[in-house]
C-alpha positions in Angstrom: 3.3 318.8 101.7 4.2 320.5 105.2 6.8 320.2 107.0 5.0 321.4 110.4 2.2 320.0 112.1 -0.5 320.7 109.2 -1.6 317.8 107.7 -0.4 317.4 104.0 -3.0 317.3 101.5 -4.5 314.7 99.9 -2.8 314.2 96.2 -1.5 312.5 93.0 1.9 312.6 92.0 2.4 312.6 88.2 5.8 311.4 87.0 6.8 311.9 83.7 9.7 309.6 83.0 8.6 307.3 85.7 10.5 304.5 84.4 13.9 306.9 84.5 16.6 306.4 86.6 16.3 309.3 88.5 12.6 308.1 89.7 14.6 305.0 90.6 17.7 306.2 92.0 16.3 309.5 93.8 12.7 310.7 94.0 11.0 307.1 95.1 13.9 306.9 97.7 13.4 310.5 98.7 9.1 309.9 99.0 9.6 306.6 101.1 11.3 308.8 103.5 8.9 311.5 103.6 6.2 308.2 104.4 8.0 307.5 107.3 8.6 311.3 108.4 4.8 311.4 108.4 5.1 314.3 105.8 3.5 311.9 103.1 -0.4 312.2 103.0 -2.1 308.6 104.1 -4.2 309.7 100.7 -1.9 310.0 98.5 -1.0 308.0 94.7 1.6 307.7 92.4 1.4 307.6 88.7 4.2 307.2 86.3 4.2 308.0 82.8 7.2 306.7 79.9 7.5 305.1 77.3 9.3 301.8 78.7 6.7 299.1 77.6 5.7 297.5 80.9 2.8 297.1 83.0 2.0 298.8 86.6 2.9 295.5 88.1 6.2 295.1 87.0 6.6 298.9 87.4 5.7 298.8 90.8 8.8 295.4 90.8 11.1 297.8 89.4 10.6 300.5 92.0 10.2 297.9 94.4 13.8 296.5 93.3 15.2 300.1 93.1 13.9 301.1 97.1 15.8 297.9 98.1 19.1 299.3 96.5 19.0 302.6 97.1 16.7 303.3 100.4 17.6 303.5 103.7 16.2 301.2 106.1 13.2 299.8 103.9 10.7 298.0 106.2 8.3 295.4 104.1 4.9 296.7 105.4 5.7 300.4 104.1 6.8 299.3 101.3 4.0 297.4 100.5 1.5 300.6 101.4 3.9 302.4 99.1 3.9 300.6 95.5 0.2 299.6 96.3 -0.5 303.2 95.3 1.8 303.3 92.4 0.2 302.6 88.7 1.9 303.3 85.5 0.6 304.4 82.2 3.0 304.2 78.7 2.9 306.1 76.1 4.9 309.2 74.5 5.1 312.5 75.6 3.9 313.9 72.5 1.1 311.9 71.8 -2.6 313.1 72.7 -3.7 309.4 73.5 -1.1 309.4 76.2 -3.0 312.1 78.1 -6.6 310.3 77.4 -5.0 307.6 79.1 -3.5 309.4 82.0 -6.7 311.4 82.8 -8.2 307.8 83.2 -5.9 306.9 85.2 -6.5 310.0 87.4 -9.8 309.0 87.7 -9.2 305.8 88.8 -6.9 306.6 91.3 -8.9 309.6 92.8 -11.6 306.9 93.4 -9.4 304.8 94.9 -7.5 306.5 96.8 -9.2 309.6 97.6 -7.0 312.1 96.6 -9.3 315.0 96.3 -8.4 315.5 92.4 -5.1 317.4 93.6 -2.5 316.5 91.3 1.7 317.2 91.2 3.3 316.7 88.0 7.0 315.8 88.1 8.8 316.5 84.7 11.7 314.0 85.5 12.7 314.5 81.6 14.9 315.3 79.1 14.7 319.1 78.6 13.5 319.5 75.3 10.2 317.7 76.5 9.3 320.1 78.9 7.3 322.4 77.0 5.6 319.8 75.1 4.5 318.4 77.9 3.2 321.2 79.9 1.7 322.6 76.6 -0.1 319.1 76.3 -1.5 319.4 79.8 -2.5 322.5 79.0 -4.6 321.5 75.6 -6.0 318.2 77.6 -7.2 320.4 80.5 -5.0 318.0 82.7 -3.7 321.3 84.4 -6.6 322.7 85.2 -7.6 323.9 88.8 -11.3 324.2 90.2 -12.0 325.3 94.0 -12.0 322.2 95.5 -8.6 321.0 93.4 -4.9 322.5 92.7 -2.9 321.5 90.1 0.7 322.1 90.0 4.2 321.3 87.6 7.6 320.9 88.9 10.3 321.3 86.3 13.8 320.0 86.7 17.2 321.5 85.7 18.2 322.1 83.0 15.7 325.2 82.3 17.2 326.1 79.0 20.5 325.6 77.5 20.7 329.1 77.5 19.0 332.4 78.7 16.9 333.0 75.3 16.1 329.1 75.7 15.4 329.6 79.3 13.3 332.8 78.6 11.1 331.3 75.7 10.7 327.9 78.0 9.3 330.3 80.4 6.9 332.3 78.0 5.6 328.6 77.3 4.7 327.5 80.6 3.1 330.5 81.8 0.8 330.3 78.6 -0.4 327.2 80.1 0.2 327.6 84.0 0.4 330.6 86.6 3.6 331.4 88.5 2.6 330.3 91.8 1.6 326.4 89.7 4.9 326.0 88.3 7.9 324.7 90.5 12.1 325.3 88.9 13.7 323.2 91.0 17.3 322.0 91.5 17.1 318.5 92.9 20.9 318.9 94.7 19.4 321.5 96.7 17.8 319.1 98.6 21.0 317.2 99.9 21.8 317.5 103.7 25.2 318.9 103.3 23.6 321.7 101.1 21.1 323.0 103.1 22.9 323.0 106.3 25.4 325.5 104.8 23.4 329.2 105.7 23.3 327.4 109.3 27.3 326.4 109.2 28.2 330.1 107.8 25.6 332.3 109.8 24.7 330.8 112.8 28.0 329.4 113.6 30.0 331.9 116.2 33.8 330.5 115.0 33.1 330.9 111.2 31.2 333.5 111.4 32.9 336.5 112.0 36.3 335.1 109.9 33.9 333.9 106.7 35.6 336.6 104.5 38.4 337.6 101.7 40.2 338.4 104.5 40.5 334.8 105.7 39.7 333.2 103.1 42.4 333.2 100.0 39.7 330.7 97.6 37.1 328.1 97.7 37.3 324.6 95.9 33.9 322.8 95.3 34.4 319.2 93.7 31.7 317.3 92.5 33.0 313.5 92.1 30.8 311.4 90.7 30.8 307.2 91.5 29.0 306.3 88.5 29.5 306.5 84.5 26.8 307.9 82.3 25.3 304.5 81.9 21.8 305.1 80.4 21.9 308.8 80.0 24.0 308.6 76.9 21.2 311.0 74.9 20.6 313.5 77.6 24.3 313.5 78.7 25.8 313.6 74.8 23.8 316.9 74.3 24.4 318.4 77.6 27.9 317.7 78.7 29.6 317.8 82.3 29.7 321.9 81.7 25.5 322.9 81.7 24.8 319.3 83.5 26.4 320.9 86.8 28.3 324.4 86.4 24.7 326.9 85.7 22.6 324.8 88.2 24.2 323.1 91.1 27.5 324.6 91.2 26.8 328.0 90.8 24.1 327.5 93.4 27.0 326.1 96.2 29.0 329.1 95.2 26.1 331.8 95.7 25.7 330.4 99.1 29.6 330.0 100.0 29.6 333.4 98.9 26.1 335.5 99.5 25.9 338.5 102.3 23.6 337.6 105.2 20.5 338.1 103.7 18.2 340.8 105.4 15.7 338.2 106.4 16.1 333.7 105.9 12.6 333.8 103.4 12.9 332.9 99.7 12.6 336.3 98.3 15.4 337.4 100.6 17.8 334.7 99.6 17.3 335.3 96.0 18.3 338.7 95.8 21.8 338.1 98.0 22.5 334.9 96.1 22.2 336.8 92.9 24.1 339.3 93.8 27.3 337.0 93.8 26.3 336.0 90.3 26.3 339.4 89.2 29.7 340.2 90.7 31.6 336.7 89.0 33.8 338.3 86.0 32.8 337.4 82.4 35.6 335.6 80.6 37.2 336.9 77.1 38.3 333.5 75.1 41.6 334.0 76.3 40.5 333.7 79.9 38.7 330.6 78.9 41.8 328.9 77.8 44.0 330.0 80.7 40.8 329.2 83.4 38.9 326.0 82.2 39.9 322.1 81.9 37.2 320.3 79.5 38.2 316.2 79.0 36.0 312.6 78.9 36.8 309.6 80.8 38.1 306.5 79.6 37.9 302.9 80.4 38.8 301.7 83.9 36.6 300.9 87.3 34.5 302.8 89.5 34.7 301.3 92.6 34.3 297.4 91.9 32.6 298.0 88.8 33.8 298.3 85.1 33.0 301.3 83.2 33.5 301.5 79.5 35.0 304.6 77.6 32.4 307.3 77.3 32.6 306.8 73.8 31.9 303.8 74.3 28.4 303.8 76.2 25.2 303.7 74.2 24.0 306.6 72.2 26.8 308.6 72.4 28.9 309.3 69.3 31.7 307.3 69.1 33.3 311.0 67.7 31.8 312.7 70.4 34.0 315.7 71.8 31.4 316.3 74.5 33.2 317.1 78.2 32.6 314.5 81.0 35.2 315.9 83.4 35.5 320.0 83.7 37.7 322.1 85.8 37.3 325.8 85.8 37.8 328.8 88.2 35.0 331.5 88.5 36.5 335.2 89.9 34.5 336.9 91.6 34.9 340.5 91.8 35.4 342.1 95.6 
């Protein structure tokens, strides 16, 4: 997809864990927009992939249901050109049958929507199914290019629970995929506030020239989230508040609070400045850990109008569990 005056191309959009809440609550929301930015290709088709047992119809009710709560000025005739193109296929990630079924699918909707056999594949899953998946798509020959045809993955946070994790996740892929097929993304990048924040440091004349340690004493970035961990109870049990949102999102605002200009504003550019604030944030000893970081889990009460149970409480979490919802911690970053 472009975001000039090029056309975008022609293409299938493969979701894996379709029937997800973040497919709900953020990526059909985010694609209905593109449709009416006239950034979404008029050949274009959406495929998604769980194990929920429904049919495309009442997938294409439950996407319908979740653009009416969380979209932003849904009009009936896009939305009707938008789950027209939306099919669903179940079955488990793991299984080869799945992939027989969704290289039908494929098929069927290259024919009927002429999308040029391009094809995106979302991994909106839990972590530990990203290299199965990618390896199964690889075996298949699902992720195959030709000439005429691209192919291309886009992996969500977390990549790794850690950096041997995150270096053997990487071996994986690129067994299957080349570097410029594969996609790491971190979905909060996207967010308006986020990306206007190079614009509000560098090309703003009053901050500017006083953005520094010698006008600035320290930061504070909150995160405060309106919602519980409702059906996320597996993902978030294993994961906690701590590697949900401190390695990925957060560090990410603070490399861009805190990066140099960079030398030029292209991705390569960037990189190198934002990572050279990571490299400069002070490793903790276990003493510092005590004295610098708050770990805790909520309890019952209301979020807004709504009731929310004690973590412990919400389904598939241990009612032992000692995992953090809430965490507090400050980074120092050397001068």
């Amino acid at each position: 997809m472009s975001n000039d005056n090029t056309p975008a191309p022609p293409c299938t959009l493969v979701i894996f864990g379709g029937a997800g809440d973040l497919t709900k609550r953020l990526l059909l929301p985010a694609l209905y927009n593109l449709r009416r930015s006239g950034l979404l290709p008029d050949k274009f088709a959406l495929v998604g992939v769980a194990r929920t047992d429904m049919t495309t119809e009442s997938f294409q009710a439950e996407l319908g249901k979740g653009l009416d709560q969380f979209g932003v000025e849904i009009k009936a005739k896009e939305k009707d050109w938008f789950l027209s193109r939306i099919s669903y296929v179940r079955g488990s990630f793991d299984e080869e049958a799945t992939y027989t079924k969704l290289k039908a699918a494929l098929k069927k909707v290259e024919t009927d929507n002429e999308t040029g056999g391009n094809v995106l594949f979302y991994l909106a899953t839990p972590p530990e199914a990203f290299a199965p998946i990618i390896l199964s798509l690889g075996k298949t020959g699902l992720a195959q290019q030709t000439e005429q045809s691209w192919r291309r993955v886009i992996v969500e946070k977390p990549f790794g629970h850690d950096l041997p994790s995150a270096q053997a996740l990487n071996r994986q892929i690129l067994s299957v995929l080349t570097e410029d097929q594969v996609y790491r993304i971190d979905h909060y990048l996207g967010k308006e506030t986020v990306q206007n924040i190079m614009i509000f440091r560098f090309a703003n004349g009053l901050f500017e020239p006083v953005w520094n340690r010698d006008h600035i004493d320290h930061v504070q970035i909150t995160v405060a989230e309106t919602v519980g961990v409702g059906t996320r109870g597996k993902f978030y049990d294993a994961t906690g508040a701590l590697r949900d949102m401190v390695p990925n999102h957060l560090c990410q605002l603070v490399t861009m609070i805190g990066m140099e200009p960079p030398a030029r504003f292209d991705a390569d550019a960037v990189r190198t400045e934002k990572a050279k604030v990571l490299q400069s944030v002070q490793h903790y000893s276990p003493d510092d850990v005590l004295q610098n970081v708050v770990r805790a889990q909520y309890t019952a009460g209301k979020a807004g109008d709504q009731e929310v149970v004690r973590y412990r409480s919400t389904p598939n979490v241990s009612p032992d569990s000692t995992t953090e919802t809430y965490v507090a911690l400050k980074l120092k970053i050397d001068n």
